[in-house]
N, CA and C atoms of all chains as a GROMACS GRO file, in nm:
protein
  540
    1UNK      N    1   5.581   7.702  10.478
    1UNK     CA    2   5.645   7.577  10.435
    1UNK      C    3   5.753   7.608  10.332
    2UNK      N    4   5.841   7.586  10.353
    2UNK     CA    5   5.973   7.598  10.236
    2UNK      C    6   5.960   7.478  10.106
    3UNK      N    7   6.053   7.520  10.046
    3UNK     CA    8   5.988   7.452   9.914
    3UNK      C    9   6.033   7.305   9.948
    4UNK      N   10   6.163   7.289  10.025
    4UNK     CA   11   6.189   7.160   9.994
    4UNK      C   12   6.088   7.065  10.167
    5UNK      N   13   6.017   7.116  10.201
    5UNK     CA   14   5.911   7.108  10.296
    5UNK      C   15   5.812   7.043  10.140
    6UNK      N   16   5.770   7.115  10.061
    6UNK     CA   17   5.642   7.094   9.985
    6UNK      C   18   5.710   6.974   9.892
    7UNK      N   19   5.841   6.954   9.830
    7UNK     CA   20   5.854   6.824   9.812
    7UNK      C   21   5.860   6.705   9.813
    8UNK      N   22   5.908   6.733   9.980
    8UNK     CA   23   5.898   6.604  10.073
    8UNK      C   24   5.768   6.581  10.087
    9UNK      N   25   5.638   6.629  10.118
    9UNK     CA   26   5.532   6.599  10.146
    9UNK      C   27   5.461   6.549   9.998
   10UNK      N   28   5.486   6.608   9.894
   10UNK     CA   29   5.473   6.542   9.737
   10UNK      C   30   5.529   6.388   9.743
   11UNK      N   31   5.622   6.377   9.776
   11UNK     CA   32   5.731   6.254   9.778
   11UNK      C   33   5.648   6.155   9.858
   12UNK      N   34   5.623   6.175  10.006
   12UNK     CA   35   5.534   6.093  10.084
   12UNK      C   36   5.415   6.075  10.035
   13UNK      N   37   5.326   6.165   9.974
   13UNK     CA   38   5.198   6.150   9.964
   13UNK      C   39   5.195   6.072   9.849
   14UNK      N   40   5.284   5.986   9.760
   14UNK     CA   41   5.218   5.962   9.676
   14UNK      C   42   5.398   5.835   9.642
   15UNK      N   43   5.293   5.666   9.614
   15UNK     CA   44   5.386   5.565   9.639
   15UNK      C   45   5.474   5.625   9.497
   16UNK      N   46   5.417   5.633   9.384
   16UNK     CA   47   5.521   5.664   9.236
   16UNK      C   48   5.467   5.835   9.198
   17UNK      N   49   5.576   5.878   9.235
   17UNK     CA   50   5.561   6.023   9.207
   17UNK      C   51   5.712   6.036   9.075
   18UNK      N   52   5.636   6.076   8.975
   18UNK     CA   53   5.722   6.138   8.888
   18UNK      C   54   5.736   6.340   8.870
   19UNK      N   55   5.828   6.409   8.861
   19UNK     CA   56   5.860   6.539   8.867
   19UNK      C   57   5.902   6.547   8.722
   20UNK      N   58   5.845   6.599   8.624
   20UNK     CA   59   5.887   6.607   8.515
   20UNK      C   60   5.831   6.760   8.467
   21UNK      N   61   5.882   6.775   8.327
   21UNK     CA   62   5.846   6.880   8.186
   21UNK      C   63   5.748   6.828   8.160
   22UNK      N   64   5.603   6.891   8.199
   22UNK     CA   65   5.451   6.903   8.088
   22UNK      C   66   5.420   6.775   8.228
   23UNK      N   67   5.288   6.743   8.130
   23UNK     CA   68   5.200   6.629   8.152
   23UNK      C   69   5.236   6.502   8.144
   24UNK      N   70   5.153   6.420   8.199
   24UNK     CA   71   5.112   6.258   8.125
   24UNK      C   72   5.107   6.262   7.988
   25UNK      N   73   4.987   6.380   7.984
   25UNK     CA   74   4.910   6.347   7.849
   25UNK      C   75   5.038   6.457   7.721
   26UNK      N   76   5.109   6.580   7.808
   26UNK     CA   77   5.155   6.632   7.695
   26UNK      C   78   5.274   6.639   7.780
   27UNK      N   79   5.392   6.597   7.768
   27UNK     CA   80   5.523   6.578   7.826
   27UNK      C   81   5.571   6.673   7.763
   28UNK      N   82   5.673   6.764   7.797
   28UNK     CA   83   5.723   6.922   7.751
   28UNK      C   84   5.858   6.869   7.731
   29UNK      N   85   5.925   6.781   7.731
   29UNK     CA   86   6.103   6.760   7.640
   29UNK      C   87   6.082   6.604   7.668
   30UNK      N   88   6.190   6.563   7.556
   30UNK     CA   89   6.210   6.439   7.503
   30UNK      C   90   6.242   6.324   7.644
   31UNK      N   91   6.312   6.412   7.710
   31UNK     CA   92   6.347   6.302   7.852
   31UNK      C   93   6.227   6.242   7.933
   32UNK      N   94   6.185   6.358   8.030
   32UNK     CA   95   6.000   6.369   8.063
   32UNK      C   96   5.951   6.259   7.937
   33UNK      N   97   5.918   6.291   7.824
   33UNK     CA   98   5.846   6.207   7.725
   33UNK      C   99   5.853   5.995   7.766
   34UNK      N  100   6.018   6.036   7.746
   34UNK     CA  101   6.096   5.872   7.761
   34UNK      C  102   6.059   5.828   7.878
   35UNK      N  103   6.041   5.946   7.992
   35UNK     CA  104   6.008   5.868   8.140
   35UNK      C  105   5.857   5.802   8.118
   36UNK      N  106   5.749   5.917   8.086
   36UNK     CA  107   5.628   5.859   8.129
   36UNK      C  108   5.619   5.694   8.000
   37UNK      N  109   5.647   5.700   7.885
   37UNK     CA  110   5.661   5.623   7.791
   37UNK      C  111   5.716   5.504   7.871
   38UNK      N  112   5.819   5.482   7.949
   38UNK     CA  113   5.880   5.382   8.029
   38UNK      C  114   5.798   5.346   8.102
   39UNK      N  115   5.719   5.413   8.250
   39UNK     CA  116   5.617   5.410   8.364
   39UNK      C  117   5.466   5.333   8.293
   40UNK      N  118   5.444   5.396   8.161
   40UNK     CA  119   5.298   5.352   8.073
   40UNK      C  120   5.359   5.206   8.049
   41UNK      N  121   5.453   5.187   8.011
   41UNK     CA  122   5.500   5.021   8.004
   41UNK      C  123   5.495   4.966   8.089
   42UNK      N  124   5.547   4.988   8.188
   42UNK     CA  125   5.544   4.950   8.358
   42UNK      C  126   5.337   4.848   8.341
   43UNK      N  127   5.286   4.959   8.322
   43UNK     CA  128   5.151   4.971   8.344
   43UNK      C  129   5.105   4.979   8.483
   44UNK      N  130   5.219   5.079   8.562
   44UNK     CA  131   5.228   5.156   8.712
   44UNK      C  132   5.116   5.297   8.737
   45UNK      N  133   5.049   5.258   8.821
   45UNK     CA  134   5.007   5.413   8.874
   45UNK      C  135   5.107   5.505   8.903
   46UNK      N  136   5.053   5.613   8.832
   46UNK     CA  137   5.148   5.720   8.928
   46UNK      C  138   5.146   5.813   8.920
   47UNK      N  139   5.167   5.916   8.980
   47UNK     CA  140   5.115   6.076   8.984
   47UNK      C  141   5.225   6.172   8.915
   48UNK      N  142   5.250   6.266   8.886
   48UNK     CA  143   5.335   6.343   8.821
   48UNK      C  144   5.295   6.476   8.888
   49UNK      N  145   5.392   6.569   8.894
   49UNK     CA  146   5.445   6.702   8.934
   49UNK      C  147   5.502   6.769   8.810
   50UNK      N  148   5.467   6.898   8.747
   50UNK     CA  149   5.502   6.918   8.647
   50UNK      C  150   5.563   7.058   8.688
   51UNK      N  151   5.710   7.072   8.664
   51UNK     CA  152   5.791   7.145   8.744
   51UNK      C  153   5.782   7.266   8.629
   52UNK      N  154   5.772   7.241   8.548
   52UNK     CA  155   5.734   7.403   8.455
   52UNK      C  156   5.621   7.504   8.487
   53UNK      N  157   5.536   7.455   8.562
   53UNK     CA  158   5.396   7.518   8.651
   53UNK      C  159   5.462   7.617   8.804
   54UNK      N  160   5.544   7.553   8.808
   54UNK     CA  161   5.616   7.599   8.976
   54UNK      C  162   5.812   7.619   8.957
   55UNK      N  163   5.843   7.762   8.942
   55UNK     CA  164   5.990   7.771   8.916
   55UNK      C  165   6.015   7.728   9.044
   56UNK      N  166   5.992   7.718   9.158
   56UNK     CA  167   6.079   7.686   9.305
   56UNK      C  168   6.059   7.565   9.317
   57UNK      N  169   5.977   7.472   9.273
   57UNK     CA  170   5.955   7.318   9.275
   57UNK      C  171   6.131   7.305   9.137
   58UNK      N  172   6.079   7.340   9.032
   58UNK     CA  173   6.162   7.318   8.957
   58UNK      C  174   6.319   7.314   8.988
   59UNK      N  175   6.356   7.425   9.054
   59UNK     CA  176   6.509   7.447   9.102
   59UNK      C  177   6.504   7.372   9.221
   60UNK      N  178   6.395   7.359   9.338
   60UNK     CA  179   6.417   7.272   9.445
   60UNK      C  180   6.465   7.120   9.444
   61UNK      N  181   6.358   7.061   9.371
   61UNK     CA  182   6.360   6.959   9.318
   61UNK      C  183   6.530   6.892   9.288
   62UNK      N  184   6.600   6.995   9.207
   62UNK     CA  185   6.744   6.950   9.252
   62UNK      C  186   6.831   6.974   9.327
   63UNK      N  187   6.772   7.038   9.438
   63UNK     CA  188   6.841   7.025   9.568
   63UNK      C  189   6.762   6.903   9.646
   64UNK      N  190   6.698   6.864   9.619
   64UNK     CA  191   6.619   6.769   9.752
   64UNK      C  192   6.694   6.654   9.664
   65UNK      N  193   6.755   6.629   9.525
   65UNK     CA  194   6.804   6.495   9.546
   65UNK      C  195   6.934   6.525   9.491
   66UNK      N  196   6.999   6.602   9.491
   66UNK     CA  197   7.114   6.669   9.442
   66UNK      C  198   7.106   6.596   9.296
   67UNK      N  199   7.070   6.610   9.230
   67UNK     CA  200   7.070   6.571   9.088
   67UNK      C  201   6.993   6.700   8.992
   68UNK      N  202   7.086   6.690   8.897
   68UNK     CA  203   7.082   6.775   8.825
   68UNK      C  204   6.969   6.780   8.711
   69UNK      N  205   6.924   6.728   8.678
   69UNK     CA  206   6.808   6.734   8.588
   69UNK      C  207   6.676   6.677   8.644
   70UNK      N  208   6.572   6.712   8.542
   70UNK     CA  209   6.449   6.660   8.536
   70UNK      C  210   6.446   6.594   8.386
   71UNK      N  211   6.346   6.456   8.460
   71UNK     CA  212   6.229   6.415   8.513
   71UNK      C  213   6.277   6.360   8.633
   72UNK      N  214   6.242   6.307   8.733
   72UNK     CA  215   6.282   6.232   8.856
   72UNK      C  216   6.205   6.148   8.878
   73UNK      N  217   6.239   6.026   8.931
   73UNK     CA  218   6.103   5.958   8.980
   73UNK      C  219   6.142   5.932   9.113
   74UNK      N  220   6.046   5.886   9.183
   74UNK     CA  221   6.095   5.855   9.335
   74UNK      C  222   5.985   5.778   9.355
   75UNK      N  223   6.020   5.642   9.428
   75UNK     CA  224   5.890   5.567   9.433
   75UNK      C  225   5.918   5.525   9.619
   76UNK      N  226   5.812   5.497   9.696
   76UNK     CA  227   5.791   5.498   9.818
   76UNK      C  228   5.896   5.571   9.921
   77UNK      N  229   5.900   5.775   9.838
   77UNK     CA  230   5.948   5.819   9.921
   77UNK      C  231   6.120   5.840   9.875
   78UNK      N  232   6.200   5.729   9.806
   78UNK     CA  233   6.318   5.724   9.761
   78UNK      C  234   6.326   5.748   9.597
   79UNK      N  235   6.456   5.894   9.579
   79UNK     CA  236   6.507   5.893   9.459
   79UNK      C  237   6.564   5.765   9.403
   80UNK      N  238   6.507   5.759   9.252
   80UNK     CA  239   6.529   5.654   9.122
   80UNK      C  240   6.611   5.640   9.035
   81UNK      N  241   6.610   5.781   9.006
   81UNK     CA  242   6.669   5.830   8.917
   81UNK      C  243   6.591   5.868   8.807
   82UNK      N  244   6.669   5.971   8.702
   82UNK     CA  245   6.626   6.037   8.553
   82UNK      C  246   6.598   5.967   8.475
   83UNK      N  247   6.561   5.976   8.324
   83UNK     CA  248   6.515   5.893   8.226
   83UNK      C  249   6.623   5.775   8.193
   84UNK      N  250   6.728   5.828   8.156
   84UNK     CA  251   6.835   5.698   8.165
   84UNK      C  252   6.810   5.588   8.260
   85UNK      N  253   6.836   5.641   8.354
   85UNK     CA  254   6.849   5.508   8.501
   85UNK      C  255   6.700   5.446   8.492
   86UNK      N  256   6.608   5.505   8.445
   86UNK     CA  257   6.454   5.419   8.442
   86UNK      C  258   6.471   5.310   8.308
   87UNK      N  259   6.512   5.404   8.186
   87UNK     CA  260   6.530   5.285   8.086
   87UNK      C  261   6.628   5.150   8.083
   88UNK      N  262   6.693   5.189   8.187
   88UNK     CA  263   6.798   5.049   8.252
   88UNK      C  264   6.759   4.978   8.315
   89UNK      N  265   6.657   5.032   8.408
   89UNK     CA  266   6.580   4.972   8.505
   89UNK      C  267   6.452   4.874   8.449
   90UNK      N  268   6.416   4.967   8.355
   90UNK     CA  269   6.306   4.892   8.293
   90UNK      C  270   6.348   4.739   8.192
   91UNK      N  271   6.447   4.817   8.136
   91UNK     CA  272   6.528   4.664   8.053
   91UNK      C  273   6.546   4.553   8.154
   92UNK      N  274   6.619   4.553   8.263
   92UNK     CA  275   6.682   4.473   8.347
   92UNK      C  276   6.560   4.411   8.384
   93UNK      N  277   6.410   4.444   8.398
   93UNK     CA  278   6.316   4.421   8.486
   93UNK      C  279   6.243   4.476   8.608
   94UNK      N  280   6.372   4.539   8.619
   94UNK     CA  281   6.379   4.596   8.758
   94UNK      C  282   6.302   4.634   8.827
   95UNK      N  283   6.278   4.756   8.761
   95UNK     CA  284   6.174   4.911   8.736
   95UNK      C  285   6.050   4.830   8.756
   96UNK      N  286   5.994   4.749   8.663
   96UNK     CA  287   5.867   4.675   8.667
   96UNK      C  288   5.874   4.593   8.840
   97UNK      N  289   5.936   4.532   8.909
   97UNK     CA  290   5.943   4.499   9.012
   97UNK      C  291   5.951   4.582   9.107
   98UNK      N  292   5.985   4.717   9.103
   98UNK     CA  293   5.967   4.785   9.186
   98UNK      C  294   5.863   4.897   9.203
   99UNK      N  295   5.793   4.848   9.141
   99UNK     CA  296   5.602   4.922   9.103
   99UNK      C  297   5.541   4.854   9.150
  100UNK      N  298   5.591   4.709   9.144
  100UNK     CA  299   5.431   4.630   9.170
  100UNK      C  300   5.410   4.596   9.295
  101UNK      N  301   7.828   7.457   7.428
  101UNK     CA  302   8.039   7.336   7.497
  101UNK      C  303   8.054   7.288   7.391
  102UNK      N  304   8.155   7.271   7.404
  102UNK     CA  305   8.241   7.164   7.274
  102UNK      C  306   8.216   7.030   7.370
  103UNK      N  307   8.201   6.916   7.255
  103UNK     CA  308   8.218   6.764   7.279
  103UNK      C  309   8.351   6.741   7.356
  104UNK      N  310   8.424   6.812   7.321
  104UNK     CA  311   8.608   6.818   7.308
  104UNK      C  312   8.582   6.814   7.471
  105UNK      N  313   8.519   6.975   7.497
  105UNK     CA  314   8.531   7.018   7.637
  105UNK      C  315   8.423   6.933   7.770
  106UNK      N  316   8.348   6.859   7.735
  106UNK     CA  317   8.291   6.792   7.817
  106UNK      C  318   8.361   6.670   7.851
  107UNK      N  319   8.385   6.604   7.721
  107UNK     CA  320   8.517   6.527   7.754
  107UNK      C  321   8.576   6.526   7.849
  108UNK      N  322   8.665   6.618   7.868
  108UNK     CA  323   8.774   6.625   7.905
  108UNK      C  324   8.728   6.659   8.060
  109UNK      N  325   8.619   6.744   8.051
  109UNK     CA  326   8.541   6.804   8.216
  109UNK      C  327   8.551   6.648   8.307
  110UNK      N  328   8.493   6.567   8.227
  110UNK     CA  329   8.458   6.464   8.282
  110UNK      C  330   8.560   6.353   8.288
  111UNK      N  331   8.656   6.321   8.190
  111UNK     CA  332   8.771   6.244   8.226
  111UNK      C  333   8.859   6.297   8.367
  112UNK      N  334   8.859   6.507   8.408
  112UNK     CA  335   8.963   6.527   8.494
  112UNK      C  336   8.891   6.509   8.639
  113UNK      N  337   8.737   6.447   8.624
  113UNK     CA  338   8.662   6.450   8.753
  113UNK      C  339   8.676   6.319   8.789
  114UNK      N  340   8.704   6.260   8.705
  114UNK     CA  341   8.686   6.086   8.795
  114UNK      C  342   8.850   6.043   8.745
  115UNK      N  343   8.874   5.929   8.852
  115UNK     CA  344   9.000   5.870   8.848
  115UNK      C  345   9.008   5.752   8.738
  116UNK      N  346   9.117   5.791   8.635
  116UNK     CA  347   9.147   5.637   8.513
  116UNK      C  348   8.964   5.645   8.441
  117UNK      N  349   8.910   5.757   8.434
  117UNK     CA  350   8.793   5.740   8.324
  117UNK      C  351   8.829   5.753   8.220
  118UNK      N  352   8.774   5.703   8.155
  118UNK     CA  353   8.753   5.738   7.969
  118UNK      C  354   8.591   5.774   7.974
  119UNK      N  355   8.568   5.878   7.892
  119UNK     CA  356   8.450   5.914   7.846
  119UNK      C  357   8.443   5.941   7.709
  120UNK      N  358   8.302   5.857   7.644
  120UNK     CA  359   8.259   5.883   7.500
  120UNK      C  360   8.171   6.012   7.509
  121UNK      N  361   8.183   6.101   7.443
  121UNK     CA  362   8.089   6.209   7.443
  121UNK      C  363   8.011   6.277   7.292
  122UNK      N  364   7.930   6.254   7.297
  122UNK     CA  365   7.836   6.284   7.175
  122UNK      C  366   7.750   6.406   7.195
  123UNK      N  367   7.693   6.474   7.107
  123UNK     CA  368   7.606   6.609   7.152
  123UNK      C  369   7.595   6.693   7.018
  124UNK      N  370   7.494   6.778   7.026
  124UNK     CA  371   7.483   6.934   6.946
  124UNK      C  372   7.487   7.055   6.977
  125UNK      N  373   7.560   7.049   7.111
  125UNK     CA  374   7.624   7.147   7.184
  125UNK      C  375   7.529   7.203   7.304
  126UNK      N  376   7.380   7.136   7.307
  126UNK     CA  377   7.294   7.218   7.416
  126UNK      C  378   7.311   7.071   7.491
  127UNK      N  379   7.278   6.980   7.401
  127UNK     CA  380   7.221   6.854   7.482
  127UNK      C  381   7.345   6.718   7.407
  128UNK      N  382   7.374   6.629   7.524
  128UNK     CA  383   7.517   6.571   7.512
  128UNK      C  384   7.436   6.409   7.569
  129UNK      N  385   7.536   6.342   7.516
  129UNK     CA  386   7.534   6.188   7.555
  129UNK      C  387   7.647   6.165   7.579
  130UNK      N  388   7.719   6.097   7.689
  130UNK     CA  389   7.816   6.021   7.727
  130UNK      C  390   7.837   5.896   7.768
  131UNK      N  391   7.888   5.785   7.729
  131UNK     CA  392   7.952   5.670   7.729
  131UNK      C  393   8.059   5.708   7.861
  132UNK      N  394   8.050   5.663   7.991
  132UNK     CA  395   8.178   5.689   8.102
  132UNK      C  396   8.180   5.525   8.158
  133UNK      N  397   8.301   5.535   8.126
  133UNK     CA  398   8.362   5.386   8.177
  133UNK      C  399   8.503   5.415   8.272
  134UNK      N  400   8.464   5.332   8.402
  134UNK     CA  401   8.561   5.429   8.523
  134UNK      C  402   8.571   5.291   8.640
  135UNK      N  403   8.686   5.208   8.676
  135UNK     CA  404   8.735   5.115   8.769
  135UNK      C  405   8.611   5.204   8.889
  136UNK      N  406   8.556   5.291   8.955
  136UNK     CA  407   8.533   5.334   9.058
  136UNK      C  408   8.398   5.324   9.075
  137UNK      N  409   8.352   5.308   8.941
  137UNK     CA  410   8.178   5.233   8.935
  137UNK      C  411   8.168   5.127   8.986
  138UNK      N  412   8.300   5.060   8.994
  138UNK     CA  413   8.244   4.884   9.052
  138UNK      C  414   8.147   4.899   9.207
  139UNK      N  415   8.052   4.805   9.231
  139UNK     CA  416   7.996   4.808   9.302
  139UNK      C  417   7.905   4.943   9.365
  140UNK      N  418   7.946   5.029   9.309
  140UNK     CA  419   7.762   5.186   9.327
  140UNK      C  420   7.674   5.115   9.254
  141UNK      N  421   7.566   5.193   9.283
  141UNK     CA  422   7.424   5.143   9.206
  141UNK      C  423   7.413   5.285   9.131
  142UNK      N  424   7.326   5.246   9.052
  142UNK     CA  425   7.362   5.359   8.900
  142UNK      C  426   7.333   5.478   8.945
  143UNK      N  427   7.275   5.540   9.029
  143UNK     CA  428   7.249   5.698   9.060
  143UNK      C  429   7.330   5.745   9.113
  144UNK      N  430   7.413   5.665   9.239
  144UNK     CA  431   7.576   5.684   9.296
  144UNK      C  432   7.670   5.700   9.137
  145UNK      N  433   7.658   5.596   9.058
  145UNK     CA  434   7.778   5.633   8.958
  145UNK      C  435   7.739   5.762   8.900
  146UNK      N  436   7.623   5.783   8.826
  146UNK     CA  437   7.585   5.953   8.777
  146UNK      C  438   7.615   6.067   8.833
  147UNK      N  439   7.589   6.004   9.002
  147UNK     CA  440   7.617   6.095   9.083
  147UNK      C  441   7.761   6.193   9.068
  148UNK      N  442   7.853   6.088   9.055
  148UNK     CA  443   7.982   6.112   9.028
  148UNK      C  444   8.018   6.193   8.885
  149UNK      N  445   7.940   6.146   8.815
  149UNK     CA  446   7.964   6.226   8.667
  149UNK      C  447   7.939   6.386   8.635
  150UNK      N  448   7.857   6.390   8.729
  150UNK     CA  449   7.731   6.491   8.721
  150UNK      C  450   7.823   6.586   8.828
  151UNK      N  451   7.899   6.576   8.919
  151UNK     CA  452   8.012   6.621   8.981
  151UNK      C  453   8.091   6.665   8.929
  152UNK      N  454   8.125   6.603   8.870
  152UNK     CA  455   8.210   6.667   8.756
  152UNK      C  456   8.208   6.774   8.656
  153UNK      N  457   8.100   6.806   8.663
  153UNK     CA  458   8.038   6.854   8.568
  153UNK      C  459   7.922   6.976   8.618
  154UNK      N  460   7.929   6.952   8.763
  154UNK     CA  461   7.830   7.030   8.816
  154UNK      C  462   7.870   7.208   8.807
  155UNK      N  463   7.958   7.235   8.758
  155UNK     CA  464   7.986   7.417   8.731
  155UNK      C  465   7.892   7.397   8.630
  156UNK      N  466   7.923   7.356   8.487
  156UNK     CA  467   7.866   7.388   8.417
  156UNK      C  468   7.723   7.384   8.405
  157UNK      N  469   7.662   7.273   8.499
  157UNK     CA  470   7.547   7.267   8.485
  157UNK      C  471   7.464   7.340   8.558
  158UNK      N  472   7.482   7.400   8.646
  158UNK     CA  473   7.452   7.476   8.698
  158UNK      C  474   7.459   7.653   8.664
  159UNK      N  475   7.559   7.613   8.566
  159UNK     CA  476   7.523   7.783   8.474
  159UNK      C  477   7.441   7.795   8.348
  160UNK      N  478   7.395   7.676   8.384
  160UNK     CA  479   7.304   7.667   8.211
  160UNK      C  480   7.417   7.626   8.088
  161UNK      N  481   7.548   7.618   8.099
  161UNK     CA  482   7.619   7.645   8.015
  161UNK      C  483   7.602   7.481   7.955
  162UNK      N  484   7.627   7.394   8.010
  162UNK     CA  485   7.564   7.226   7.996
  162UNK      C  486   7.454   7.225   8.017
  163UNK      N  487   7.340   7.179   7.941
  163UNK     CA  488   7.186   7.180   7.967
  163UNK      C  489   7.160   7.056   7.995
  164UNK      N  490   7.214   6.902   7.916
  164UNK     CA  491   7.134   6.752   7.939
  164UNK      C  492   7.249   6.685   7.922
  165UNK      N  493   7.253   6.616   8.012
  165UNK     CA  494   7.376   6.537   7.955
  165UNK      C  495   7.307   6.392   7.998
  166UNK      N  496   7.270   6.307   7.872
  166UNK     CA  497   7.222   6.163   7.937
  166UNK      C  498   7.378   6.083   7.911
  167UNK      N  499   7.360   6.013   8.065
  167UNK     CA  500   7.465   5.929   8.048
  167UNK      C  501   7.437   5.781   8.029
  168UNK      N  502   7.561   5.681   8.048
  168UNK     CA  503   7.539   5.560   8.054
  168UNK      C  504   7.695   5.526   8.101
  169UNK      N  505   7.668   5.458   8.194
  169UNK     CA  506   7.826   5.424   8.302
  169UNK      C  507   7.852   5.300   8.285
  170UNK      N  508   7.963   5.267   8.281
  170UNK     CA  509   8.023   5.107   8.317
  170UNK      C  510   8.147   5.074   8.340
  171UNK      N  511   8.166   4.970   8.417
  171UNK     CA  512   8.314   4.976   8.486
  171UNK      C  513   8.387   4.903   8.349
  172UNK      N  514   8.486   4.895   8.355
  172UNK     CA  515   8.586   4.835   8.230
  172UNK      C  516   8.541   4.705   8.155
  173UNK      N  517   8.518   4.659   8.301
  173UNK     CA  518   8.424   4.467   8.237
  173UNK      C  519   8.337   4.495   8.226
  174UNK      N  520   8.226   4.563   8.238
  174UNK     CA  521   8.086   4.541   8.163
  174UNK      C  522   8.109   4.600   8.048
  175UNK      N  523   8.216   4.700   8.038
  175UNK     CA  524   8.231   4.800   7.886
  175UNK      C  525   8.244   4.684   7.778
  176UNK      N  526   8.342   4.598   7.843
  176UNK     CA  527   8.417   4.474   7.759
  176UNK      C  528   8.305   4.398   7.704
  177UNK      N  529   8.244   4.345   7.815
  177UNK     CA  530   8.148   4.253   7.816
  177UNK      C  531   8.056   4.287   7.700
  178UNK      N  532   7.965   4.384   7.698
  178UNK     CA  533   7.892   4.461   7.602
  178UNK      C  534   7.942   4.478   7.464
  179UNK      N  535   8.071   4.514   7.452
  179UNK     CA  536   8.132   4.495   7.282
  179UNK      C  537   8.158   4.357   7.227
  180UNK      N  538   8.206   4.279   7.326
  180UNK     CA  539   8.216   4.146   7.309
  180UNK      C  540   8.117   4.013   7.239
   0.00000   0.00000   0.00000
């Protein structure tokens, strides 16, 4: 399976998949931090991929959505966007409407 | 990078942009306000920024750049 094979199947298997630095519980940089902090507001399920565990998830990861950084979220399958575009999302409402 | 030089990376990638650029040289914030955002949805406009910008980021030489996009009237709108 190639790596961007093991993303896509991450992506499907799971409705709010976040790809970030560290944990839920211990987020590894300030962005990652702002995402799950945003998602815990939400008060959304959701699974996380922690791309510091796996260097080929990590570099794949921005080829499967051509975007350049982490955290990512992708919810039923479709890129969201990084911590920015969630905290816009979340202000507007958005984000919360598209969890539930 | 210089603030100077991201700037400018990013004003010669998009058409009639202005970009605010803030940073401590690893990790950067930008203000991009650009007629060509009208109507993308915000990951299309990043998309574009991040194009611009994609040498550097891809050499490690730019590490984070959080942005925030808006076309001329929402820029307005927002100071207003």
């Amino acid at each position: 399976m190639t790596v961007q094979d093991r993303i896509q199947l991450l992506v499907n298997s799971h409705k709010v998949v976040l790809f970030m630095k560290g944990d839920r519980l211990f987020p590894q940089c300030g962005f990652s931090g702002k995402a799950i902090q945003v998602l815990d507001a939400c008060g959304a399920e959701f699974d996380t991929v922690n791309v510091l565990l796996d260097n080929e998830i990590r570099q794949g990861i921005k080829e499967f959505s051509s975007w350049p950084t982490v955290p990512q979220l992708y919810v039923n399958g479709e890129f969201v966007g990084g911590s920015d575009i969630l905290l816009n999302l979340y202000e507007s409402g958005e984000l919360q409407r598209m969890l539930s | 990078m210089e603030i100077d030089a991201v700037r400018a990376l990013i004003e010669a990638g998009l058409d009639q942009c202005e970009a605010h650029v803030e940073g401590d040289g690893r990790h950067f914030e930008a203000v991009v306000i650009c007629p060509a955002f009208q109507g993308k949805s915000m990951v299309r406009q990043h998309r574009m920024v991040y194009a611009a910008v994609k040498e550097q980021m891809d050499s490690g030489l730019l590490h984070a750049l959080s942005l925030r996009t808006f076309t001329p009237e929402t820029w307005a709108a927002r100071k207003g």
